[in-house]
C-alpha positions in Angstrom: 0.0 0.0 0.0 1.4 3.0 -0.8 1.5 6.1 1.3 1.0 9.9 0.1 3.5 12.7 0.9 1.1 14.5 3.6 0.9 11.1 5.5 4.4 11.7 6.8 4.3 13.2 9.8 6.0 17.1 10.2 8.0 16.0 12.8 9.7 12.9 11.1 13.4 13.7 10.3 14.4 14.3 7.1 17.6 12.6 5.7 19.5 15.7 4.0 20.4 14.6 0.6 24.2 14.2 -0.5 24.6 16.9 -3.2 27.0 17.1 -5.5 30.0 19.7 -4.7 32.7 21.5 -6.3 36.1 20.3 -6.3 37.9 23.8 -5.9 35.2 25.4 -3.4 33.8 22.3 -1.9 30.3 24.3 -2.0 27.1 22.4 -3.3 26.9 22.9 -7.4 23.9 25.6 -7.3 26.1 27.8 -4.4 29.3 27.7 -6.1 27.9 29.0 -9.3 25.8 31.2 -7.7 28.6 32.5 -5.8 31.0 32.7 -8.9 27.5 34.6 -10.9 27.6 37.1 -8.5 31.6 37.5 -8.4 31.8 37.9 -11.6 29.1 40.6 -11.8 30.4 42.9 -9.6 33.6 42.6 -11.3 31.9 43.6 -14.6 29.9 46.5 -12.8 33.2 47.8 -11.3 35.0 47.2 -14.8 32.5 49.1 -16.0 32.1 51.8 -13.0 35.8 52.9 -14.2 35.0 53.3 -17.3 32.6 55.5 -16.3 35.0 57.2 -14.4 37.3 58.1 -17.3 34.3 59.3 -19.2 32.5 61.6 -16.6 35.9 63.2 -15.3 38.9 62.4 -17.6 36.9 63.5 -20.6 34.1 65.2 -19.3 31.1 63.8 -21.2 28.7 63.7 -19.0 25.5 64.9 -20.9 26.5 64.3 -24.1 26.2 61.9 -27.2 29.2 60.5 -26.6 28.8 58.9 -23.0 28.8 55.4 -23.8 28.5 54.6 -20.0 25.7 56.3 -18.0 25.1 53.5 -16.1 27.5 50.8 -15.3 24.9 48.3 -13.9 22.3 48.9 -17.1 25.2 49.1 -19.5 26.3 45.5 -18.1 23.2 44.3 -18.5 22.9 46.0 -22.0 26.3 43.9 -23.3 25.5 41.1 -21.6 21.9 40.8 -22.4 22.6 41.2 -26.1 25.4 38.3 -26.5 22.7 36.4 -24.0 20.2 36.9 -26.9 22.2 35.7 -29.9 23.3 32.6 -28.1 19.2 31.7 -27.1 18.8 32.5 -30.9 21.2 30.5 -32.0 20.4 27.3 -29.6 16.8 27.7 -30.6 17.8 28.1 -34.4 19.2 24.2 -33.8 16.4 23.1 -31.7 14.8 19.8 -32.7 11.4 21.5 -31.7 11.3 23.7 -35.0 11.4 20.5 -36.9 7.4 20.4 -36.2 4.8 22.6 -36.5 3.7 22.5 -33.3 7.0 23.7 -32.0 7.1 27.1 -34.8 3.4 27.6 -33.6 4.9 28.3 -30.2 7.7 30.2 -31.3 5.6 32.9 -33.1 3.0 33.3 -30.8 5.4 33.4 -28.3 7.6 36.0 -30.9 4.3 38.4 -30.8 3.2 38.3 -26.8 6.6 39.5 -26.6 6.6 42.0 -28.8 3.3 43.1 -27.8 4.4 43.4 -24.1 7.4 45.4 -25.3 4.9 47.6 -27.6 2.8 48.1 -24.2 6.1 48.9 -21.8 6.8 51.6 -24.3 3.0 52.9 -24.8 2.9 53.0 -21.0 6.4 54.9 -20.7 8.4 52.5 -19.9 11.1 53.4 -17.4 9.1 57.0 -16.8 6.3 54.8 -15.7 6.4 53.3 -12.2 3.7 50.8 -12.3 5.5 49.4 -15.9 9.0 49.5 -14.1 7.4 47.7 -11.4 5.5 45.0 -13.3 9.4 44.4 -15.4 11.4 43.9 -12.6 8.4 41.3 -11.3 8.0 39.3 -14.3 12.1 38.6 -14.9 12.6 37.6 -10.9 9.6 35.1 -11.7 11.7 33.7 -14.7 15.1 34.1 -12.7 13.4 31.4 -10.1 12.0 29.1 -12.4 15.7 29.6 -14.7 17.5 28.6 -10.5 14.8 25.9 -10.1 16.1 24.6 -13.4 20.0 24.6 -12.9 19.5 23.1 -9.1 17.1 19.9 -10.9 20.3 19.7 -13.4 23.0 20.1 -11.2 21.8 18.0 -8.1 21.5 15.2 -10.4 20.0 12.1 -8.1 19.8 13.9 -4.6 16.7 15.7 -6.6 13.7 13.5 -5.3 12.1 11.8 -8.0 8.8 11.3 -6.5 5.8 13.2 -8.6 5.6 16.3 -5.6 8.7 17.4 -6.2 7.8 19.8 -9.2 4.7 21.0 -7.3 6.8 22.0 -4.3 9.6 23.8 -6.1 7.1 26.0 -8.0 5.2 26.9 -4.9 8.6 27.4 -2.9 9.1 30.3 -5.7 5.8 31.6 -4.9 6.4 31.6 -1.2 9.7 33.8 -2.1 8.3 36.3 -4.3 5.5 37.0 -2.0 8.2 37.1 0.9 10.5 39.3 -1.3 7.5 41.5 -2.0 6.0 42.0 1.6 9.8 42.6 3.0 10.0 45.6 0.1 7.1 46.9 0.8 7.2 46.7 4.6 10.6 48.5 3.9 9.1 50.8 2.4 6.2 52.2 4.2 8.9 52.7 7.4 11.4 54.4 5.5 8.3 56.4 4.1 6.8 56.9 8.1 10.4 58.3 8.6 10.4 60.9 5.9 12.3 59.1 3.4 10.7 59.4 -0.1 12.6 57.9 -3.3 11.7 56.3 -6.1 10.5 53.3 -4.5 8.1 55.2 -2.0 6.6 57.0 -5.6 6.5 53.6 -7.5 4.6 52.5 -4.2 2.3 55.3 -3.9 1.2 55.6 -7.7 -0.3 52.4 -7.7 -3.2 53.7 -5.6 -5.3 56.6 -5.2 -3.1 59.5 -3.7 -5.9 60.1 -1.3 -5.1 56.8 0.5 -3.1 57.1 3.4 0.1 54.9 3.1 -1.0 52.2 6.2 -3.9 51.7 3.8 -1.4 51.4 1.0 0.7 48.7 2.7 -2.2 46.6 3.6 -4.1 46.9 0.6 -0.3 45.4 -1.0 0.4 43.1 1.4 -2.6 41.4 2.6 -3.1 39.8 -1.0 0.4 38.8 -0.8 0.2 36.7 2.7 -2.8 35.2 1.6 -1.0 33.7 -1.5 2.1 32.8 0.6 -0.3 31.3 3.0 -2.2 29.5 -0.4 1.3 28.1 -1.1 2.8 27.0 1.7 -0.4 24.7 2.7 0.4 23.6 -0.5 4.2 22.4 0.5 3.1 21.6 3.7 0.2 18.8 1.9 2.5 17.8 -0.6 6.2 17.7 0.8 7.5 14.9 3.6 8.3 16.8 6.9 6.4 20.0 5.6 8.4 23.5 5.0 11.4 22.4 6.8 11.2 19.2 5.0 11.6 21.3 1.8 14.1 23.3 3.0 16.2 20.3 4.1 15.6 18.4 1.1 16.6 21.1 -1.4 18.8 23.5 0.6 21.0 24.6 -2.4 18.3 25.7 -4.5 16.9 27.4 -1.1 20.0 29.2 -0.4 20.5 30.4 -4.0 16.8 31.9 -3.8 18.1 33.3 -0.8 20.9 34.8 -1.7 19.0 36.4 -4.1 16.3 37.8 -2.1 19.4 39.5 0.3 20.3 41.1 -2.8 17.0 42.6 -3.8 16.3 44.1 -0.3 19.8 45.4 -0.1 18.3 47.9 -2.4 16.6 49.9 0.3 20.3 50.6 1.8 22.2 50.3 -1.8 20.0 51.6 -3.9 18.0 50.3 -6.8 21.0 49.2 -8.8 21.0 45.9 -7.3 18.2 44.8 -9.3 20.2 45.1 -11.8 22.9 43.4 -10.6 20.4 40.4 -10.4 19.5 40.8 -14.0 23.1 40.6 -15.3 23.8 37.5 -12.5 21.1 35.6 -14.2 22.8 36.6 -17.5 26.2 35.8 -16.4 24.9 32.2 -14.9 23.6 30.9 -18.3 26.8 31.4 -19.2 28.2 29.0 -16.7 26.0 26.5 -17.4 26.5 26.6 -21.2 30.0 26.5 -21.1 30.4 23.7 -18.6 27.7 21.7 -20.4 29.9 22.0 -23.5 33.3 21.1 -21.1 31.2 17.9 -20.5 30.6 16.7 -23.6 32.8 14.1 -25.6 36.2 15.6 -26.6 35.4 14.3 -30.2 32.0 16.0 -30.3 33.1 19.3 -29.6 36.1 19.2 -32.3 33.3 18.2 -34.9 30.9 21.1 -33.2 34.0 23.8 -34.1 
């Protein structure tokens, strides 16, 4: 007889799985590349930070049409995002998928949602328009979790449950983040705001509502939909995953402690300043990078020479 998932008891111990590691850090697979994502980012922002530098005081073209660099974090993830387009192109060019009808079906109505939602982040104003900013920045942290989810499944190799739950759990575990990420911003938000401080984050806040509403109203009116989803969701992990929450975290702590990291990251923006979304963008950018090359490292020394 076979027993379901929400038959095991919360308080039964949960083995924690052996993950692979990485022979120079020693660190789980998803940390270590998480870690070297986020290395390697900064190092491009500061790279790019001098640069910036040089231009605004060695030449003094700040304000003009010859600035290449206005922005070292957006100008990263200009370069970046652009060579992280060709190579998608160029992997989906090759992909068995457009061999069938079904699979260029999905391409070009895929190909016009996006460039209708690009169409209506300019229509709207697009960066000039807080609520657009706003609904960006949400929609690539949604597919920066799911991308995570995807390299830990990869990368953990066996130590990934097989049972059928396991999916389930991993998508609402990203649901349970982005609701925590967003009630942490937001509560952030409304004290920084109680104490004077008003920045572009307070004004993205506030223009989502009517600018009669006090700001307590604001922050429940934001968060209450928010808890009841996280609430939704972790019922969910708690019906579904042996040993409940801390089951999950204990079965799939890498992928936990990249989502995380992440999270840190994000809220660091109250102190750092909204660059650091960035910064995630271009990590994301810099970590299908890893994964491409070291999937190539693995393949067959005699494949690769007939691939060049």
């Amino acid at each position: 007889m076979s027993t379901h998932p929400a038959a095991t008891s919360l308080l039964t111990p949960i083995p924690s799985p052996a993950f692979p590691t990485h022979r120079r850090s020693g660190m789980t697979l998803s940390m270590h590349y998480f870690t070297s994502s986020v290395l390697w980012s900064l190092a491009l922002i500061a790279l790019l930070a001098g640069w910036y530098a040089v231009e605004k005081w060695g030449f003094h073209l700040k304000g003009t049409p010859m600035r290449m660099v206005a922005d070292p974090t957006e100008f990263g993830v200009r370069i970046m995002g652009i060579a992280h387009f060709v190579i998608a192109a160029i992997f989906l060019a090759t992909s068995p998928r457009l061999r069938m009808a079904g699979g260029w079906l999905w391409l070009l109505g895929l190909s016009a949602a996006a460039v209708l939602l690009c169409w209506a982040f300019s229509a709207a104003g697009g960066r000039q328009n807080p609520i657009a900013l706003i609904l960006f920045y949400m929609f690539f942290f949604i597919h920066a979790f799911r991308d995570e989810a995807y390299f830990y499944r990869i990368r953990a190799g066996k130590a990934v449950p097989p049972e059928q739950h396991t999916e389930a759990v991993l998508r609402w575990l990203q649901v349970v983040a982005l609701c925590a990420l967003l009630a942490l911003l937001v509560s952030v938000i409304s004290v920084r705001y109680s104490l004077g401080f008003v920045s572009v984050q307070e004004n993205a806040l506030r223009s989502l509502f009517p600018a009669s509403w006090p700001f307590v109203m604001v922050f429940f009116a934001t968060v209450a939909p928010l808890v009841v989803l996280a609430t939704i969701a972790f019922a969910r992990i708690s019906g579904q995953q042996p040993g409940g929450f801390a089951g999950l975290v204990r079965t799939h702590r890498p992928l936990v402690g990249v989502i995380g990291g992440t999270m840190a990251i994000l809220l660091a923006s109250m102190l750092l300043g909204a660059w650091t979304y960035n910064l995630v963008i271009l990590m994301h950018f810099v970590a299908w990078f890893e994964y491409s090359t070291v999937r190539i490292r693995a393949l067959p020394r005699a494949m690769r020479q007939r691939s060049s």
